[in-house]
N, C-alpha and C positions, 0 to 999 in steps of 0.2 A: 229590774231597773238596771239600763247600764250604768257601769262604773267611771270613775273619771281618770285617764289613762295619764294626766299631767302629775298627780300625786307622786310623791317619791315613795320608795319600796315600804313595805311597815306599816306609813300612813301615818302612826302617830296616834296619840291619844284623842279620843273627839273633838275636848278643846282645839285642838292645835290642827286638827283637819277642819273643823268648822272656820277658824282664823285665819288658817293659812294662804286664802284671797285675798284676806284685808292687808296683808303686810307685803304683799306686793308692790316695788314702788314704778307706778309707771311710766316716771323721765328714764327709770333706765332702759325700757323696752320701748319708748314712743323715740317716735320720730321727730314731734314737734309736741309740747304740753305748752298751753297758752295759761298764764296766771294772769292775764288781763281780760275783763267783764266784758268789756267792749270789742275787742278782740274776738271771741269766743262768741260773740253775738254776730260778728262779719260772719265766721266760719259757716255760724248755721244760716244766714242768711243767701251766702255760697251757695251752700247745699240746696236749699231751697231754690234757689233760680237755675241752679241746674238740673234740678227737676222737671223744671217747668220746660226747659228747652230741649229735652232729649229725651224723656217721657211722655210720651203720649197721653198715657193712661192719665196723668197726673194735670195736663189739661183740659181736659173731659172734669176731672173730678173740681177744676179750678171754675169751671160752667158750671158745674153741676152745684157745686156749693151756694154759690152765688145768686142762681135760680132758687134753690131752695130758699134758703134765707130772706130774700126778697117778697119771695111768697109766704112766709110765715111771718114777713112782716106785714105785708099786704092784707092776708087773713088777720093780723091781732091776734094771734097768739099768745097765751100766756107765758108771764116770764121763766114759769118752771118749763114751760112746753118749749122754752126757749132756746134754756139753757141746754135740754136734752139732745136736742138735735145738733146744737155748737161740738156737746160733747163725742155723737154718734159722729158727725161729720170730721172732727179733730181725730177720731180714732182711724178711721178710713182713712186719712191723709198720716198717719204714722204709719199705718202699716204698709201704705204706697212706698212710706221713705225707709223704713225699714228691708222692706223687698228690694229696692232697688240697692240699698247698702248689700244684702247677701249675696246678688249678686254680682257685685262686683268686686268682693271677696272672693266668692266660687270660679270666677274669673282670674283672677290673680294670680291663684294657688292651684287651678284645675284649669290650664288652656284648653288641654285636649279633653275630647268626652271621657268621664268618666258618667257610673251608674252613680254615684254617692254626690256627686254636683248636680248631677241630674235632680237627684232627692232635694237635696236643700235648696233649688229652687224654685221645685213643684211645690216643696209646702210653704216654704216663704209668699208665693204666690198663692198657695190655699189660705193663707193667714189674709188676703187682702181681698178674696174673695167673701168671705165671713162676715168681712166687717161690710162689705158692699150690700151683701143680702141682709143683715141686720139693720143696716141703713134705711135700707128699701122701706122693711118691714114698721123702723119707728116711724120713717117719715110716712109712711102710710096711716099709720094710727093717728097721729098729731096732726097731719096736714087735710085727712080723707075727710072727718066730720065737716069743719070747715067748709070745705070745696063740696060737698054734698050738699050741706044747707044753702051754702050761693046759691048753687044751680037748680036745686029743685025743692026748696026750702021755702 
């Protein structure tokens, strides 16, 4: 397992390595900390529509959610089979937004190619891959009976 190279020398007793994130205070390292609810609700909703206008992928998946849902309303669905798919499709669309946050981190901090930017955004995008095949896979299971019985039921 690697080690985490922000530690200071020593380390410290377990307590106080295990702690020693929590006492980090971060208005002294951020830029901007919002102590307003509302506020902080603009931000992500920022984020959110600039997803939608400079991602692709994340348009597709704004169709894609949409479709589904529709149709597993259309099917009557049960509420648990409901929920399931809210949760697989919520989880696709975090790791969309996640991906796109790393890289533009790895952008930031790595203009020029490096191998180790390369990495982190091969697997950030293997993290949203996952969740797409996993998607496939619920909504296959939850949606397939359904649309099988329609059609030839």
């Amino acid at each position: 397992m690697a080690g985490n190279d922000t530690q200071p020398p020593g380390g410290g007793s377990l307590w106080e390595r295990l702690t020693s994130t929590a006492r980090i205070d971060p208005e002294e390292y951020s830029y901007k900390v919002s102590r307003n609810r509302w506020v902080s609700l603009g931000y992500a909703l920022a984020g959110w529509l600039y997803m939608l206008r400079w991602q692709k992928n994340t348009r597709l998946q704004a169709v894609a959610s949409v479709l589904v849902m529709g149709l597993a309303l259309l099917l009557r669905v049960g509420a648990v089979e409901l929920a399931v798919l809210i949760v697989t499709i919520s989880v696709v669309w975090m790791a969309e937004f996640i991906n796109a946050a790393v890289e533009a981190v790895v952008n930031m901090v790595s203009p020029e190619y490096h191998p180790m930017a390369k990495v982190a955004k091969d697997v950030a995008a293997a993290a949203v891959l996952l969740g797409v095949v996993a998607s496939v896979l619920v909504g296959l299971l939850i949606l397939g009976p359904p649309l099988v019985q329609l059609f030839f039921g």
